[in-house]
C-alpha positions as CSV (number, residue, x, y, z in Angstrom):
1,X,59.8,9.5,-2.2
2,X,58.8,6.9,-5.2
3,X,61.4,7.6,-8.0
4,X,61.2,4.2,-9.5
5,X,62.2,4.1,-12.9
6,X,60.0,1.7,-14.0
7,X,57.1,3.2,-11.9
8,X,57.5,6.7,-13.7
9,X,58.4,4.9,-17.6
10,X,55.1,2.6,-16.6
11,X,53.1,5.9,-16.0
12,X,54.3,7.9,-18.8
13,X,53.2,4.5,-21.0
14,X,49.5,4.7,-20.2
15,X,49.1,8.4,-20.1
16,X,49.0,10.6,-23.1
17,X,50.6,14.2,-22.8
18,X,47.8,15.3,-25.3
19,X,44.9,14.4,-23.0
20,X,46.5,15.8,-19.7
21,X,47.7,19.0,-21.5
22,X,44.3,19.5,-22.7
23,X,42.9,19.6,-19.6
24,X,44.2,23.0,-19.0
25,X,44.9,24.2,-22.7
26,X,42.7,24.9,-25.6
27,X,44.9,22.8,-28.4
28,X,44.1,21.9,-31.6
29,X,45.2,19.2,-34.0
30,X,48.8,20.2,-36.3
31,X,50.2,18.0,-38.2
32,X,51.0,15.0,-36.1
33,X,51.6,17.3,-33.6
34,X,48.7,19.5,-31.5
35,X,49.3,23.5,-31.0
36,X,47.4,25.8,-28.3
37,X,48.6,29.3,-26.6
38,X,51.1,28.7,-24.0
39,X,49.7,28.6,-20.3
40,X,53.2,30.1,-19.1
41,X,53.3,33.1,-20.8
42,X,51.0,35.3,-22.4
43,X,51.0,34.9,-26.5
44,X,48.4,35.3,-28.9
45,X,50.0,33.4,-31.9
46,X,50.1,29.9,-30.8
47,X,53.6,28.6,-30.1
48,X,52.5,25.5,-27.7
49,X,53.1,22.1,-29.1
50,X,52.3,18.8,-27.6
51,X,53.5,15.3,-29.4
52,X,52.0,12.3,-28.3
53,X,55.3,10.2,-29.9
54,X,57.1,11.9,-28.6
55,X,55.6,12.4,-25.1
56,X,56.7,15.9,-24.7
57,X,55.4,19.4,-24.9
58,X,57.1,22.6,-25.8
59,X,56.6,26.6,-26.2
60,X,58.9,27.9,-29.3
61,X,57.7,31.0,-27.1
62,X,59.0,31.1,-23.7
63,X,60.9,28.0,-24.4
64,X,59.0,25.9,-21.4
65,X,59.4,22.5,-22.1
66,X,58.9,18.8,-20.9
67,X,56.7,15.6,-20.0
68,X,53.1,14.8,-18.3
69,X,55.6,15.4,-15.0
70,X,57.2,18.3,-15.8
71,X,54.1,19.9,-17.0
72,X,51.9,19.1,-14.0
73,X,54.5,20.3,-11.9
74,X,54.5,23.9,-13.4
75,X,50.6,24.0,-13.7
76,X,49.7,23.4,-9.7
77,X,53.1,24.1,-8.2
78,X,53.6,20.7,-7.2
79,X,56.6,18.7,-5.8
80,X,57.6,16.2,-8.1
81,X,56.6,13.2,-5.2
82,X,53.0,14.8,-5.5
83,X,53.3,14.6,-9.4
84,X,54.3,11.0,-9.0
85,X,51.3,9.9,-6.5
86,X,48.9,12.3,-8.8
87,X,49.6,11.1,-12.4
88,X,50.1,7.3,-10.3
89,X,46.4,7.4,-9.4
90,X,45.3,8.4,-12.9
91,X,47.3,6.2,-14.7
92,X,45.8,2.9,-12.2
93,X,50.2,2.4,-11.1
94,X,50.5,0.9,-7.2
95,X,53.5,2.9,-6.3
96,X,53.4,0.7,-3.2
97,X,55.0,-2.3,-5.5
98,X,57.7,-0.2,-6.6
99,X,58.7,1.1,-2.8
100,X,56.8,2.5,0.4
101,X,54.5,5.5,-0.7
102,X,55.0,8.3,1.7
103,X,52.1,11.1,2.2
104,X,52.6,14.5,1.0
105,X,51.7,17.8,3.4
106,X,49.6,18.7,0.3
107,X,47.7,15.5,0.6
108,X,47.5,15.5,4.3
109,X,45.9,19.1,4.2
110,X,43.4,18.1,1.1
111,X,41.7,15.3,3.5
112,X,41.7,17.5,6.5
113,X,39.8,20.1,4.3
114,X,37.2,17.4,2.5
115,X,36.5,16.3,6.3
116,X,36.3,20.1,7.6
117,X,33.4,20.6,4.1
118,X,31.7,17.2,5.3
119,X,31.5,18.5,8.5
120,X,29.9,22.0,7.7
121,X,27.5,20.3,5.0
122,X,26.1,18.0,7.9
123,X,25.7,21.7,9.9
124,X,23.8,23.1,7.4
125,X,21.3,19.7,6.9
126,X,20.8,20.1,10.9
127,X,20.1,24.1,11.2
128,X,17.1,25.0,9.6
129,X,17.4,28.6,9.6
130,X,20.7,28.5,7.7
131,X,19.0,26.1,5.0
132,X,16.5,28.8,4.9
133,X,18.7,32.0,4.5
134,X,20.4,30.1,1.3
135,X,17.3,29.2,0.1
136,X,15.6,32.6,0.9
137,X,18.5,34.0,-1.4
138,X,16.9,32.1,-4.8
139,X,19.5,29.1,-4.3
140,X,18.0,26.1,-5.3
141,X,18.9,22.8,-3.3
142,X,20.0,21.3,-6.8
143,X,22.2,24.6,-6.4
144,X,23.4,24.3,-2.8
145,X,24.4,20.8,-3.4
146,X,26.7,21.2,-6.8
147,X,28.4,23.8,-4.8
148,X,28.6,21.7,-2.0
149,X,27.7,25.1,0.3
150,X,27.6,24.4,4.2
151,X,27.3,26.2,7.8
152,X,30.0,26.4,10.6
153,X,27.9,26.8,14.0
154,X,28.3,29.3,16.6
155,X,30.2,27.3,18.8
156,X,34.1,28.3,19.7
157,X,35.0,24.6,19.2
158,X,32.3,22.6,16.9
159,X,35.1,21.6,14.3
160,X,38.0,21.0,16.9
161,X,35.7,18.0,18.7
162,X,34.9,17.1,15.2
163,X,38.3,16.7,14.3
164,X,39.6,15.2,17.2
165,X,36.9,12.6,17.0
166,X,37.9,11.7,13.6
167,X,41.7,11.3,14.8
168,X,42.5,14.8,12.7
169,X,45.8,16.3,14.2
170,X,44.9,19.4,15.3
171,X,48.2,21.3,14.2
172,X,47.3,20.1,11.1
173,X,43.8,22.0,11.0
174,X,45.8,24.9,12.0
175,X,48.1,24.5,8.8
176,X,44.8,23.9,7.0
177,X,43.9,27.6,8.6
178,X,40.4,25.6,9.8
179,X,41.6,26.5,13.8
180,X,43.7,29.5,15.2
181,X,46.1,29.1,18.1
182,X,44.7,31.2,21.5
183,X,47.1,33.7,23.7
184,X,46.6,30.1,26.2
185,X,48.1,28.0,23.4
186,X,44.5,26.5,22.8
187,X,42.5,26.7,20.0
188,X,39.7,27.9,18.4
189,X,37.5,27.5,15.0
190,X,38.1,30.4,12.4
191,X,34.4,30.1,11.0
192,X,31.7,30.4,13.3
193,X,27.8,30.9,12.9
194,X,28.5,31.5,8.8
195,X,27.5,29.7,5.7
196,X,30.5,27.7,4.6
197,X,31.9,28.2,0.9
198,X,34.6,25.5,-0.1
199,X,37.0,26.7,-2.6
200,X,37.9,24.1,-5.0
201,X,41.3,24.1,-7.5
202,X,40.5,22.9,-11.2
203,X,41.6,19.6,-10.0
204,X,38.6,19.3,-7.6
205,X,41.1,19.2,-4.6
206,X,39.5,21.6,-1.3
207,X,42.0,23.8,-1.3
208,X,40.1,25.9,1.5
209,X,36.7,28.2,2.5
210,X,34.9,31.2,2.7
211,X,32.4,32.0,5.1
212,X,29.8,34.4,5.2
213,X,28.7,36.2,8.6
214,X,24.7,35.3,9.0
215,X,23.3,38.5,10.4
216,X,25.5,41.8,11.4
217,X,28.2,39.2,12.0
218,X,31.6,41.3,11.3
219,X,33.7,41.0,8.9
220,X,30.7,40.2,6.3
221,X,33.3,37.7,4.6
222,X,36.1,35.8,5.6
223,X,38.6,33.6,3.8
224,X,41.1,30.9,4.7
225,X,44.7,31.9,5.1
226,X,47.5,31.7,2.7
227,X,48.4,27.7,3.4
228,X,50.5,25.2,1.4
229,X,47.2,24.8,-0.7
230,X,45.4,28.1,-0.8
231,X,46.6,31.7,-2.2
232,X,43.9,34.2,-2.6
233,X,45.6,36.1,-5.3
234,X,45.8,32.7,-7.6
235,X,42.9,30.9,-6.6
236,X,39.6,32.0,-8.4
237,X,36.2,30.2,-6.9
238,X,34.1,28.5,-9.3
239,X,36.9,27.9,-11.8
240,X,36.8,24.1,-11.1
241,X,33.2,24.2,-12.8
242,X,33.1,26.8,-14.9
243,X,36.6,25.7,-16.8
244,X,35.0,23.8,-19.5
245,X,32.3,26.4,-20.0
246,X,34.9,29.6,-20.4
247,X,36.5,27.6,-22.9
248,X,33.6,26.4,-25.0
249,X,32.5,30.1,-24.8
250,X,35.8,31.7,-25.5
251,X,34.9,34.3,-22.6
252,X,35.1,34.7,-19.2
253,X,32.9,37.0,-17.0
254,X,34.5,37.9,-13.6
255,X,32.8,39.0,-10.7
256,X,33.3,40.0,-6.6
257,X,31.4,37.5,-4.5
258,X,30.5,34.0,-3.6
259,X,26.8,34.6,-4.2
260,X,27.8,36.4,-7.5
261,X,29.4,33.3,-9.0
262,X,26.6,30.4,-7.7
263,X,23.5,33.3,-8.6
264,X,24.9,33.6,-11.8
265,X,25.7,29.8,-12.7
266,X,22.0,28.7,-11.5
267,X,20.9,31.6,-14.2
268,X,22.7,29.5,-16.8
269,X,26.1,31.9,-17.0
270,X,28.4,28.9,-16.2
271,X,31.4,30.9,-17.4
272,X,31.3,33.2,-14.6
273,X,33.8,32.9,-11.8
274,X,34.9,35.4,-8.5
275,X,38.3,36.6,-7.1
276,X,38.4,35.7,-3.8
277,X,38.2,39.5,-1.8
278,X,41.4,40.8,-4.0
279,X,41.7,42.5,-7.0
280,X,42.3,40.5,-10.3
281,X,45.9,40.0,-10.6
282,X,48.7,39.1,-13.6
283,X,48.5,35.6,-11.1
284,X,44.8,35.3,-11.7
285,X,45.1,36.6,-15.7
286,X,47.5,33.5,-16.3
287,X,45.2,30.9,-14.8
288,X,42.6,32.5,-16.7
289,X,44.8,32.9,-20.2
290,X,44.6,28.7,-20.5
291,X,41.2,29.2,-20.7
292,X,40.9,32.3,-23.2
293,X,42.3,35.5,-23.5
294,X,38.6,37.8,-23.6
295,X,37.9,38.5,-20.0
296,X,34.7,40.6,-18.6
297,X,34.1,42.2,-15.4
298,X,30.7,42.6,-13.9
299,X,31.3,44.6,-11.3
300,X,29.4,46.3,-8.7
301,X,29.4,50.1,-10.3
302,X,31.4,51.6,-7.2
303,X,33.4,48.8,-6.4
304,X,36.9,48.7,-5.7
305,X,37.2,45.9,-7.8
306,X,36.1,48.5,-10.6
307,X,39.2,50.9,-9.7
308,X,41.4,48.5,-9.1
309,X,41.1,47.2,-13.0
310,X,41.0,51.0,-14.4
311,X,44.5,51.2,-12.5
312,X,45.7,48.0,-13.6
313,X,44.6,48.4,-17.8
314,X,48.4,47.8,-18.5
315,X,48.3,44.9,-16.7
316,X,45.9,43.5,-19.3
317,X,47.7,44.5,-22.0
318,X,51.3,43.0,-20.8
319,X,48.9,39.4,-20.5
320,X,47.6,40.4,-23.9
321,X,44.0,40.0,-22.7
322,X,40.7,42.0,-24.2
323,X,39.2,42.9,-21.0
324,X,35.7,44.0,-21.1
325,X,33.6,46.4,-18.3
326,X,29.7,45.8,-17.9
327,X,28.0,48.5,-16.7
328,X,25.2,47.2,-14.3
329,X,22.3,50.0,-13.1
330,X,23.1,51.5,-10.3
331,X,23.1,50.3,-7.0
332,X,23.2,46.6,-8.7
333,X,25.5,43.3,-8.9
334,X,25.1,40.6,-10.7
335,X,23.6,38.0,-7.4
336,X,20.6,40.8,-7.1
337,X,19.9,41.4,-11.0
338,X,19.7,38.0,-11.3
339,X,17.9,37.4,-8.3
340,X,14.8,40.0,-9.5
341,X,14.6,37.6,-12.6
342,X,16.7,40.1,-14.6
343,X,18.6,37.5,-16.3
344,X,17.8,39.5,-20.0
345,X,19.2,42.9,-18.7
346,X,22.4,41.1,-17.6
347,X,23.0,39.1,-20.6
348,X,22.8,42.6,-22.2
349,X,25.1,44.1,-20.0
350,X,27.9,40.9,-20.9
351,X,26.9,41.3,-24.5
352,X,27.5,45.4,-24.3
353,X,30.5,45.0,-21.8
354,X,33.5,48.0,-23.2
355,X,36.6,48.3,-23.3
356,X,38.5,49.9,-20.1
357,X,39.1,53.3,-22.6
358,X,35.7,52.9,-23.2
359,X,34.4,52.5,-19.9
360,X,36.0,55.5,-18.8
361,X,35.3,57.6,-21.3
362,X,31.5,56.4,-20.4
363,X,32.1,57.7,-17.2
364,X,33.1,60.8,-18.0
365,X,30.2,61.6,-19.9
366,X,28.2,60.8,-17.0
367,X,30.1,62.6,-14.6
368,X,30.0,65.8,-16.7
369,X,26.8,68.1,-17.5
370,X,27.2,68.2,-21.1
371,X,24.1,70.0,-22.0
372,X,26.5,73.0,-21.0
373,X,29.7,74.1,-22.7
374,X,31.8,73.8,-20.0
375,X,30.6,70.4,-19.0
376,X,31.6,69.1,-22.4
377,X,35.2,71.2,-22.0
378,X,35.8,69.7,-18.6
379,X,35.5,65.9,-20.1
380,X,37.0,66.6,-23.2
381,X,40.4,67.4,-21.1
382,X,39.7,64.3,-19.4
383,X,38.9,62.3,-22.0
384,X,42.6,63.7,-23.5
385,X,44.3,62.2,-20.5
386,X,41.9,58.4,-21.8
387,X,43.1,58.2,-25.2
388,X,46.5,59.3,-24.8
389,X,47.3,56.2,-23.1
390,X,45.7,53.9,-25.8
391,X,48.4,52.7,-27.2
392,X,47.1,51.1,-30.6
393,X,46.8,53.7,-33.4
394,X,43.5,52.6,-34.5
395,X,42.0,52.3,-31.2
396,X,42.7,56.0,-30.5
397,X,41.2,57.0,-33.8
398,X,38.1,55.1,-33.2
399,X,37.6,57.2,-29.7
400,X,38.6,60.5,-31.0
401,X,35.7,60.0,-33.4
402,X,33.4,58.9,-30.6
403,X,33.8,62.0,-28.5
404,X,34.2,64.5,-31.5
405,X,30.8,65.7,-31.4
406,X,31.2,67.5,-28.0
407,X,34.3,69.4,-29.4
408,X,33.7,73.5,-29.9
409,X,34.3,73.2,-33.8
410,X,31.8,70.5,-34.2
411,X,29.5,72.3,-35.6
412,X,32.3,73.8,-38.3
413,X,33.2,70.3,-39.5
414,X,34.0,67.0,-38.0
415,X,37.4,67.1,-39.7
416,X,38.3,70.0,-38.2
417,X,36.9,68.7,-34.7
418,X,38.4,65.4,-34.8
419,X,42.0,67.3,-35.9
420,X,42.0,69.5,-32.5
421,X,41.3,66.6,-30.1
422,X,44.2,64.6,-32.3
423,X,46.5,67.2,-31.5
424,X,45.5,67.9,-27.7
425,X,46.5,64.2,-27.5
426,X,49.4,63.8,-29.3
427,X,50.7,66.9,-27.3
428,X,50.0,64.9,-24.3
429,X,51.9,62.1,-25.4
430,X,55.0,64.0,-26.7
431,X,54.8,65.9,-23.4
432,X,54.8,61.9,-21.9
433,X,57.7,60.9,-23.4
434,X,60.0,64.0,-23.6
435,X,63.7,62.9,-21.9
436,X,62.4,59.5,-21.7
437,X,63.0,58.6,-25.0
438,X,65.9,55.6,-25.3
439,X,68.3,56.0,-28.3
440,X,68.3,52.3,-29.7
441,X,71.5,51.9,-32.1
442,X,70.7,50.1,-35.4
443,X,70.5,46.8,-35.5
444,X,73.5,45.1,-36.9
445,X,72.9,42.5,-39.8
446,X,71.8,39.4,-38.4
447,X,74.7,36.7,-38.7
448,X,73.2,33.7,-41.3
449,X,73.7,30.6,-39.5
450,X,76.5,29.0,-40.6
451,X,75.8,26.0,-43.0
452,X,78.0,23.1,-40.9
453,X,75.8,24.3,-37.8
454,X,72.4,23.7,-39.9
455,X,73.9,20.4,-41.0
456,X,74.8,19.1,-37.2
457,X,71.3,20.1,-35.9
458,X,69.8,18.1,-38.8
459,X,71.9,15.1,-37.8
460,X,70.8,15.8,-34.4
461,X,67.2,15.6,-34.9
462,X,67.8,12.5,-36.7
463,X,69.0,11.2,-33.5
464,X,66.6,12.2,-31.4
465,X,63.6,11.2,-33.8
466,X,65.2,7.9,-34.6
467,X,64.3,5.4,-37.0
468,X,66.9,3.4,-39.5
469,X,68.9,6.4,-40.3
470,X,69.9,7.6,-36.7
471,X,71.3,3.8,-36.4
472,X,73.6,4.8,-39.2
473,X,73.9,8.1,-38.0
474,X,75.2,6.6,-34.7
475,X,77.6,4.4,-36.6
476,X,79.3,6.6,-39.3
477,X,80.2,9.7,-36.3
478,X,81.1,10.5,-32.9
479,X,80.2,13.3,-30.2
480,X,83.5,14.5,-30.9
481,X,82.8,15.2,-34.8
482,X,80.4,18.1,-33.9
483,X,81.6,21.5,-33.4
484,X,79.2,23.7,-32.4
485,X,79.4,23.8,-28.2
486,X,75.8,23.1,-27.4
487,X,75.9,21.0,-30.3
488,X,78.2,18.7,-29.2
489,X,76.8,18.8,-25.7
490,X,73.5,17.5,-27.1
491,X,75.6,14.6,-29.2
492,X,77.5,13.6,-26.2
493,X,74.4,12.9,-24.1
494,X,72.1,11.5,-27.2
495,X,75.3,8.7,-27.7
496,X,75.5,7.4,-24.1
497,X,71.9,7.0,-23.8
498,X,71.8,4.5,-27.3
499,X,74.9,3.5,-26.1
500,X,72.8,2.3,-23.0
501,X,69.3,1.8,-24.4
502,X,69.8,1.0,-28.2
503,X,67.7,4.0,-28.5
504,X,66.5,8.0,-27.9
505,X,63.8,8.2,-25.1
506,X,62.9,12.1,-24.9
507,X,61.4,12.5,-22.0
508,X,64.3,10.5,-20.4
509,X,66.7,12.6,-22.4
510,X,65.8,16.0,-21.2
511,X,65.5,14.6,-17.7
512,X,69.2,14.2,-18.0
513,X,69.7,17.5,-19.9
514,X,70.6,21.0,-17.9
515,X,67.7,23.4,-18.5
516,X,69.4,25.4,-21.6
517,X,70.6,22.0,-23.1
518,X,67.4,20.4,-22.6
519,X,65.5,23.2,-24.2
520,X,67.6,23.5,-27.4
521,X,67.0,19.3,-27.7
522,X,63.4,20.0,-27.0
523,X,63.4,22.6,-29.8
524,X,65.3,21.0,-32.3
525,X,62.7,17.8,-31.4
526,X,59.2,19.4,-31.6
527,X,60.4,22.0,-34.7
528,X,58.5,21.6,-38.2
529,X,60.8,20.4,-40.3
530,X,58.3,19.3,-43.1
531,X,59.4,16.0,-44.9
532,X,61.7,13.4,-43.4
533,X,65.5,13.9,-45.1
534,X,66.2,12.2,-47.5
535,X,69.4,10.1,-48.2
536,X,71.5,12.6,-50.2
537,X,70.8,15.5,-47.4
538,X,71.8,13.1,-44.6
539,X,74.9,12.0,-46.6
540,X,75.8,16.2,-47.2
541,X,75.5,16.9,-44.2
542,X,77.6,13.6,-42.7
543,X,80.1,14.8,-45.5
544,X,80.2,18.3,-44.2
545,X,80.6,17.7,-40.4
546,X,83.6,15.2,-41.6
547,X,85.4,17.8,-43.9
548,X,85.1,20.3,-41.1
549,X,87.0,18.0,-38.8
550,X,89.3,17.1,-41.4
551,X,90.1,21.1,-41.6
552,X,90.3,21.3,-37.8
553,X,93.3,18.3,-37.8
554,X,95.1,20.4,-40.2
555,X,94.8,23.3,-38.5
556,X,95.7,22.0,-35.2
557,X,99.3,22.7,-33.9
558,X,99.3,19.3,-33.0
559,X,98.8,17.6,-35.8
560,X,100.2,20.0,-38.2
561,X,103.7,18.7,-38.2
562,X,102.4,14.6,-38.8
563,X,100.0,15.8,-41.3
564,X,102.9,17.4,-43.0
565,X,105.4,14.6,-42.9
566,X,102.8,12.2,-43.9
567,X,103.0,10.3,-40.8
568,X,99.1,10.1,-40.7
569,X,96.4,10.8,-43.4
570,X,93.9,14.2,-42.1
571,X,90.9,12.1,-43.4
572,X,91.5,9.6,-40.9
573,X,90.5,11.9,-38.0
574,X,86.4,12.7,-39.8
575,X,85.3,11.1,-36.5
576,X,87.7,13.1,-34.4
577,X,89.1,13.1,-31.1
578,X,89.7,16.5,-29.5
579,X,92.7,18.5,-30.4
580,X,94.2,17.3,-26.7
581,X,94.2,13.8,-27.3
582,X,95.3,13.7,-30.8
583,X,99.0,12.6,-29.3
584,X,97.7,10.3,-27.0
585,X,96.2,8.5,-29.6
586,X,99.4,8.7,-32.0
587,X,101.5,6.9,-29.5
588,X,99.0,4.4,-28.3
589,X,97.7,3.7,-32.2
590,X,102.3,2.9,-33.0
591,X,102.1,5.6,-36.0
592,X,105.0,7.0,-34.1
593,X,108.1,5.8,-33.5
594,X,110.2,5.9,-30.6
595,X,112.3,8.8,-31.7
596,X,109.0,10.7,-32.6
597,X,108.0,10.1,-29.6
């Protein structure tokens, strides 16, 4: 592996942590500084910074912090070798003149799969019928292309002679999950007589396929396995070009299918993207949640994929997501609406999406009769069970109103109405909570930080952000002076690197930090501290971290004694060594004599 230290400084020179990080994260301009919602947790306030002089990122969140590297890393689950060769290529750095550039698995499974697509695109040029079923569907060849759709033939072994005649190893195609291994310990291609779907990361990288059977071909669709490079309950299909458009749009629509996702971006809905035959999961919300946090489903009507989100609404509220349901006529999905020319009614249906309470509270009214009393006292009880689990206070209110009308006492006064259902459902929610409730003691009064440890992080930051007062910062104090333990742990290190350097690198820094220690220097870095401080400030808070040393001398058993006999002045030790070495350095300094030795 390339861990040059001059290949990775060279890299982290020509690229800027701005433009990577906004690759993946809405940020806007702060200050000298950029801010966006974190793509590691889920937030609503932004608390993601990015510094270009600095050439760091960090949450004041979830505390995530780092370089163009680090960041990489955590957004594709990369080694750090692949991060090297990645950000290398972008950057225009020849590893190779630093030291021998090895191939990653990742890498080696990436080319297999762009072969494997070549492959079934040159299939689906050479089969007429296939070309035909695609374009028989409304797919445009402009369409066909951008997706870069293909055909795997019937034959048991197409893709294996393929491979082998382009010198592909074939237990690396069964890693890829393009071949599976026989009872005879041959093998055998996974796609046969389907059109081909490759599956693409945000980075453009084939990560692997989908293929749908042509005919009654069983199952109707069929994914890659989990490999090194594909997970179906991360990966989302169409996300690689329909990033941009979810962003600029501030909304993404979800649907089920293949078809779904390329009908829907020929009909000019390039927001719209598909799970990949799962459910949408808290894995897919966070890829998502770097894009935008308003998410709408336009799902099939009966679909699983329908249930699976009306089970999963807390889900969407841990992520902090407003997820929207369309409701599409019946017996619809969005590849034949779209299809019939329908592209009005389903820009209506995105436009009219609801709320999951909502949704179901729609489909309760159409599952009850409620021309008839007891159709409208069967879905009120329902609809009790619906807005008891709301938990927003004016959310609930807004519903209770909605459905009022079908109460008994409507016709005696909507106050009187809208009371009843309020207390059905705060009965239900009592009822809920009864034994569960946790007894929290009160909160003690916060501690205020102590002033000396406000005055040793402001002379830390000074070091870190340099500039002509961390030089005299660096000569008027040692590690030793500061008190505070991760304090002095982030002194220690930020001395022997301008010890080393004549200077405070930050990306370099936290490489060498621990992950709590590197996150308190990261913090204390990328914090707003509004204007730069001036010299009375720095000299206070020199003056105080002195003072406090000279208190700790006196104090000390060890010194107590010499301090008292005036063999040595207190004020001498402002730059302090630790209580341990104080006698160490009284015999080696001669301010002891023999006999007080």
């Amino acid at each position: 592996m390339v861990n040059s230290r001059d290949a990775i400084e060279e890299i982290r020179s020509r690229i800027s942590v701005t433009d990577l990080v906004s690759e993946y994260v809405t940020i806007k301009r702060a200050g000298k500084s950029s801010k966006g919602l974190c793509p590691f947790h889920a937030e609503k306030t932004p608390s993601f910074t990015v510094n270009d002089d600095f050439g760091t990122w960090h949450c004041f969140g979830c505390g995530e912090h780092g370089d163009i590297f680090s960041f990489l890393m955590k957004m594709e689950n990369l080694t750090f070798a692949e991060t090297l060769e990645r950000l290398a290529k972008r950057a225009g750095v020849e590893l190779d003149q630093y030291q021998n550039r090895q191939t990653s698995r990742k890498d080696i499974l990436v080319k297999i799969n762009a072969q494997a697509a070549a492959y079934y695109f040159e299939q689906l040029r050479r089969t007429p019928a296939a070309l035909e079923y695609l374009r028989g569907r409304g797919l445009a060849d402009q369409t066909i292309e951008r997706f870069r759709l293909g055909y795997a033939s019937p034959a048991w072994d197409g893709l294996i002679r393929y491979a082998g005649n382009k010198g592909i190893n074939i237990k690396d195609a069964e890693e890829a999950g393009l071949v599976i291994k026989n009872d005879r310990g041959g093998f055998y291609d996974r796609f046969r007589h389907r059109i081909i779907f490759p599956i693409f990361d945000i980075q453009e990288r084939m990560i692997g396929f989908g293929g749908r059977g042509i005919g009654d071909d069983q199952p109707k669709y069929l994914n890659s396995p989990e490999t090194p490079l594909f997970s179906k309950t991360r990966s989302l299909y169409g996300l690689n070009l329909g990033r941009k458009s979810i962003a600029d749009n501030g909304c993404a629509i979800v649907v089920e299918g293949y078809m779904d996702v390329i009908t829907a971006h020929q009909a000019g809905f390039t927001n719209c993207i598909a799970t990949l035959g799962t459910a949408l999961t808290l894995d897919h919300i966070s890829v998502l949640s770097r894009y935008t946090k308003n998410i709408v489903l336009a799902y099939d009507a009966d679909s699983a994929g329908i249930k699976a989100a009306l089970r999963g609404a807390s889900m969407f509220d841990e992520a902090e997501c407003d997820v929207r349901i369309t409701r599409l006529p019946g017996g619809e999905d969005p590849d034949s609406l779209l299809q019939k020319g329908r592209i009005a009614e389903f820009d209506a249906a995105i436009t009219n999406a609801l709320p999951i309470p909502g949704y179901k509270l729609a489909i309760l009214r159409d599952k009850y009769d409620l021309s008839r009393p007891a159709g409208r006292t069967a879905m009120l009880k329902e609809a009790t069970k619906v807005l008891a689990e709301i938990p927003a206070f004016a959310d609930r209110e807004s519903y209770i109103k909605e459905i009022a009308s079908y109460h008994p006492n409507w016709g005696t006064g909507t106050t009187r109405a809208e009371d009843h259902i309020r207390a059905d459902v705060d009965a239900l929610v009592n009822r809920r909570h009864a034994g569960t409730v946790i007894r929290r003691s009160a909160p003690g009064t916060p501690k205020p930080v102590a002033a000396l440890d406000k005055a040793e992080q402001s002379i830390l930051r000074i070091l870190i952000v340099g500039g002509a007062e961390s030089e005299h910062v660096f000569g008027a104090i040692t590690p030793e002076s500061f008190t505070g333990e991760i304090n002095s742990r982030a002194a220690q290190l930020l001395f022997e690197m301008f010890a080393e350097k004549k200077g405070i690198y930050l990306p370099e820094l936290l490489e060498k930090a621990d992950e709590d220690l590197g996150r308190f220097i990261s913090e204390l870095a990328m914090r707003d501290e509004g204007p730069p401080i001036i010299d009375k400030a720095l000299q206070d808070c020199l003056a105080l971290i002195k003072n406090s040393r000279v208190r700790q001398a006196k104090a000390s058993d060890v010194m107590a004694p010499y301090i008292k006999d005036g063999l040595i002045d207190p004020n001498y030790w402002s730059g302090g060594q630790p209580p341990g070495e104080y006698a160490d350095y009284l015999k080696k300094s001669g301010r002891l004599t023999k006999a007080d030795e």
